[in-house]
C-alpha positions in Angstrom: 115.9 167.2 -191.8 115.3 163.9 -193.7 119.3 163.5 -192.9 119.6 164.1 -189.6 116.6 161.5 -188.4 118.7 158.7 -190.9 121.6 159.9 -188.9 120.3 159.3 -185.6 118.8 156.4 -187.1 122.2 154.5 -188.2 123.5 155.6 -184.8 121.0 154.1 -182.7 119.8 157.1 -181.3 115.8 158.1 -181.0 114.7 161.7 -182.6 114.5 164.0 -179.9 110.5 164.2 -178.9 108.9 167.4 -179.1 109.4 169.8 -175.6 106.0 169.2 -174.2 107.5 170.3 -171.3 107.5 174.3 -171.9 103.9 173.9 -173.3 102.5 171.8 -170.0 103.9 174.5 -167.5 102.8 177.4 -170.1 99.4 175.5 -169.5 99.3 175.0 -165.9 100.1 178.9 -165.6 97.1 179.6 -167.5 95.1 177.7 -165.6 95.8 178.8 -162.1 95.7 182.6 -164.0 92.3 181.3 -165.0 91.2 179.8 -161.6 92.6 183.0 -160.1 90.8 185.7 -162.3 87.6 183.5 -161.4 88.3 183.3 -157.6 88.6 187.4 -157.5 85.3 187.8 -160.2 83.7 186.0 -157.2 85.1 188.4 -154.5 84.3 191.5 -156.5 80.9 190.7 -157.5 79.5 188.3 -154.4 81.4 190.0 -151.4 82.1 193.5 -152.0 78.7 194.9 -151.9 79.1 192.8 -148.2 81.9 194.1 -147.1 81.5 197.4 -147.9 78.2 197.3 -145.6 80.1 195.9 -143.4 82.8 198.4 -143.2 80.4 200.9 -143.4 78.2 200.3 -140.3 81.6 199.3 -138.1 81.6 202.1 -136.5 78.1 202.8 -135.4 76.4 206.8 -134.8 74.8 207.8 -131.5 71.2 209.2 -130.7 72.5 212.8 -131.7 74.0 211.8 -134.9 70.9 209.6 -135.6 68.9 212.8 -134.8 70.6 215.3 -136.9 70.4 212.3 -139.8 66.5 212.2 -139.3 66.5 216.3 -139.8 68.8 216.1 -142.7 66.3 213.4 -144.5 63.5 216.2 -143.8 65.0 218.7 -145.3 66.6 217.3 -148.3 70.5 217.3 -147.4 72.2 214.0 -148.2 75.2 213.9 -145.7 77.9 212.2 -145.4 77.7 208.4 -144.5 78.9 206.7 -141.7 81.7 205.5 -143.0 83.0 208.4 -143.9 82.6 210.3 -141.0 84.1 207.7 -138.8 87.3 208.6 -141.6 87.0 212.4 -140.9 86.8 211.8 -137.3 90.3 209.9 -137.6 91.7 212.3 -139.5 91.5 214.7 -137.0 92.3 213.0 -134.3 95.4 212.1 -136.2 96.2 215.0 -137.2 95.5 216.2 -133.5 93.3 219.4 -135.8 92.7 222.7 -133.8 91.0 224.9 -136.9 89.0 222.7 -139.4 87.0 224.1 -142.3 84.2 222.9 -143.4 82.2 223.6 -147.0 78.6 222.4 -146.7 77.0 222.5 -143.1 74.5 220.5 -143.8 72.9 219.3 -140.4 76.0 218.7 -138.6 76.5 215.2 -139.0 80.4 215.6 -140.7 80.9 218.4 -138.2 79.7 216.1 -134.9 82.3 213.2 -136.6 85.1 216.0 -137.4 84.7 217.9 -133.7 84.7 214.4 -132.3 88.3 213.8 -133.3 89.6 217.6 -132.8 91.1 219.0 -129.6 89.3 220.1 -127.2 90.3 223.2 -127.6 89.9 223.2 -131.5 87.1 225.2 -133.6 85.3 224.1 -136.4 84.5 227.3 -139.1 81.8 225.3 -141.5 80.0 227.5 -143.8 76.6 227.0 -145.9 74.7 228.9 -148.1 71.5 227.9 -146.2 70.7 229.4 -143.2 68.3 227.0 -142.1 70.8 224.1 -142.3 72.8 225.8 -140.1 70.2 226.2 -137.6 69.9 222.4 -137.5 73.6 222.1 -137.2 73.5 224.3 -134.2 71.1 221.7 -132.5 73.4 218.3 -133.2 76.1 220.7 -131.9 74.8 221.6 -128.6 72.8 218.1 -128.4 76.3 216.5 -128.9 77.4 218.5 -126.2 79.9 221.2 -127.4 80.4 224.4 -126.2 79.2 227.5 -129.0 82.7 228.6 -129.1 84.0 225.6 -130.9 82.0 226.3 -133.8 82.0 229.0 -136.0 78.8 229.0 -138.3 79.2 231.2 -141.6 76.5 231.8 -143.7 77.0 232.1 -147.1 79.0 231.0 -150.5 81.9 228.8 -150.4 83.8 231.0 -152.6 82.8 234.1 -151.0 83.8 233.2 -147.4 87.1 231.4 -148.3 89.2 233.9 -149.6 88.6 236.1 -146.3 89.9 232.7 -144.5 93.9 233.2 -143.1 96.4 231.6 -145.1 98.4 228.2 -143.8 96.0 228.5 -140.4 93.9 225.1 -140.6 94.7 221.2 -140.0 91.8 220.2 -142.4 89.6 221.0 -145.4 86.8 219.2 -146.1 84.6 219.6 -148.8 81.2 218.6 -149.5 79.4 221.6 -151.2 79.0 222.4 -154.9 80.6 219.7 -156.8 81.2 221.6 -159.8 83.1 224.1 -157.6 85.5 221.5 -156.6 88.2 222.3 -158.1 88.0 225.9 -156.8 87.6 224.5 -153.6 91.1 222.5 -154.0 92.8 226.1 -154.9 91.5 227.5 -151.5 92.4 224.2 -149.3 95.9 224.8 -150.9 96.5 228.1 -149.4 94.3 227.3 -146.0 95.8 224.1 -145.6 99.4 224.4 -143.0 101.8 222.1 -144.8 101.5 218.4 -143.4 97.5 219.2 -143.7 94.7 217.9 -144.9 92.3 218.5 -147.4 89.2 215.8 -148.4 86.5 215.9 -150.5 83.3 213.8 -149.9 81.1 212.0 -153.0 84.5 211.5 -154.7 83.1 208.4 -156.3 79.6 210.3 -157.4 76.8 207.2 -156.9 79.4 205.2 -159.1 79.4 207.8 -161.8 83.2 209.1 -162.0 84.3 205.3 -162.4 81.6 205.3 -165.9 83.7 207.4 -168.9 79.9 207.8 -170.5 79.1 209.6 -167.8 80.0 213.6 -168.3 77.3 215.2 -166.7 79.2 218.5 -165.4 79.7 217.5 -161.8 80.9 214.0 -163.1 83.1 215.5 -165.0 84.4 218.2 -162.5 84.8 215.2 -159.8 86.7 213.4 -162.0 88.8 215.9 -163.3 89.5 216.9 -159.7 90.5 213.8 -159.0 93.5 213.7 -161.6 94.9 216.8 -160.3 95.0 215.5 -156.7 96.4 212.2 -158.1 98.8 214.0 -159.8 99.6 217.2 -157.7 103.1 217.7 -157.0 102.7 218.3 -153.4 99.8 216.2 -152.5 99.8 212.7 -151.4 96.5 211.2 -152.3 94.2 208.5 -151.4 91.0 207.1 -152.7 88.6 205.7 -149.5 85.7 203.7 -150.9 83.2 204.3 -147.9 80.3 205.6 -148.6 80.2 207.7 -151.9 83.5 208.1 -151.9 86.2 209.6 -149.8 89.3 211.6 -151.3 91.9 212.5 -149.0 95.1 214.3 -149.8 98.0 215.3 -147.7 99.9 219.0 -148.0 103.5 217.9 -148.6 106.1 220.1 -146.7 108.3 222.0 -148.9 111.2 223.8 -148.7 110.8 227.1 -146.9 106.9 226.1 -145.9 
């Protein structure tokens, strides 16, 4: 060492300076990595609680679907939010669904969205285990002005009715009853479901409990665990909308000889 600086010494050459260079841009990248990380804290804490209201109340609900939401309040049902529905209501229009089943009546607010988007000349089976829900989905129904043969009410258990449901017949599953059943209810969707269709599951997020590993309550744990085998179904192609509690969507991939 001692050598070389006496050589470039005699020679009249300067030492080499140290390569600030490499450490100034290694610095810089920090930074802006720094600024960055501190620009998107500020959209996920001070503008997604916004947004997500925002997004939420974009599409706005009607007189009947205020009504039915009134009726649900007074009888304890927690329905699906706007924001979802205005999703269900895409999906089948997209989809352009003739048979739809439903899991969880409720008071017909996801059935008004889903029959909303549907052919005119599709039906809507929904079933419920309580009969007096589906007494107030019957009103939003016929106050939302469709015609009793579009809707097929079924009293009763999910699990019960399903499996007397016809194989590959329907456009879209939607699920919104017993959320420790949901995984059962993903079995049942598979065989309803005609390939390209669709099956979705409501509360997929849980009031921000699935995202929370301390939580494992059983219908935590059963939504979350439902979620990985949609993610990772071999012939599903998933999505995670965050409206309202939660939205999981999954498409029924065509295969071979389907």
């Amino acid at each position: 060492m001692v050598s070389s600086v006496l050589s470039s010494r005699s020679s009249g050459q300067r030492p080499a300076p140290p390569d600030c260079s490499r450490a100034a841009s290694r610095q810089a990248v920090e930074s802006r990595l720094i600024r960055q990380r501190a620009q998107e804290d500020i959209i996920v804490t001070g503008l997604k609680p916004a947004s997500w209201t925002y997004a939420e109340e974009f599409i706005g609900e009607d007189e009947v679907l205020t009504a039915a939401r009134a009726r649900a309040e007074e009888v304890g049902v927690s329905p699906i939010g706007t924001g979802g529905g205005a999703a269900l209501r895409f999906l089948t229009s997209v989809t352009e669904a003739r048979a739809v089943v439903e899991i969880g009546t409720g008071t017909g607010i996801s059935g008004v969205w889903m029959l909303r988007g549907m052919r005119p000349d599709g039906v809507l089976t929904t079933v419920d285990t309580e009969a007096e829900h589906q007494r107030l989905a019957k009103q939003a129904f016929t106050e939302a002005g469709f015609p009793t043969q579009r809707v097929r009410l079924i009293p009763g258990a999910a699990l019960d009715v399903l499996p007397r449901l016809t194989d590959g017949h329907y456009d879209l599953v939607f699920c919104d009853g017993d959320k420790t059943e949901y995984n059962e209810y993903l079995a049942e969707a598979l065989r309803l479901l005609k390939p390209g269709g669709i099956v979705a599951f409501d509360n997929a997020l849980w009031h921000d409990r699935v995202a929370d590993p301390a939580q494992r309550d059983a219908e935590t744990v059963a939504i979350r665990e439902l979620g990985v085998t949609v993610r990772d179904h071999e012939s599903l192609l998933p999505v995670l909308l965050p409206v309202g509690d939660g939205l999981l969507v999954a498409k029924k991939l065509w295969t071979p000889g389907a």
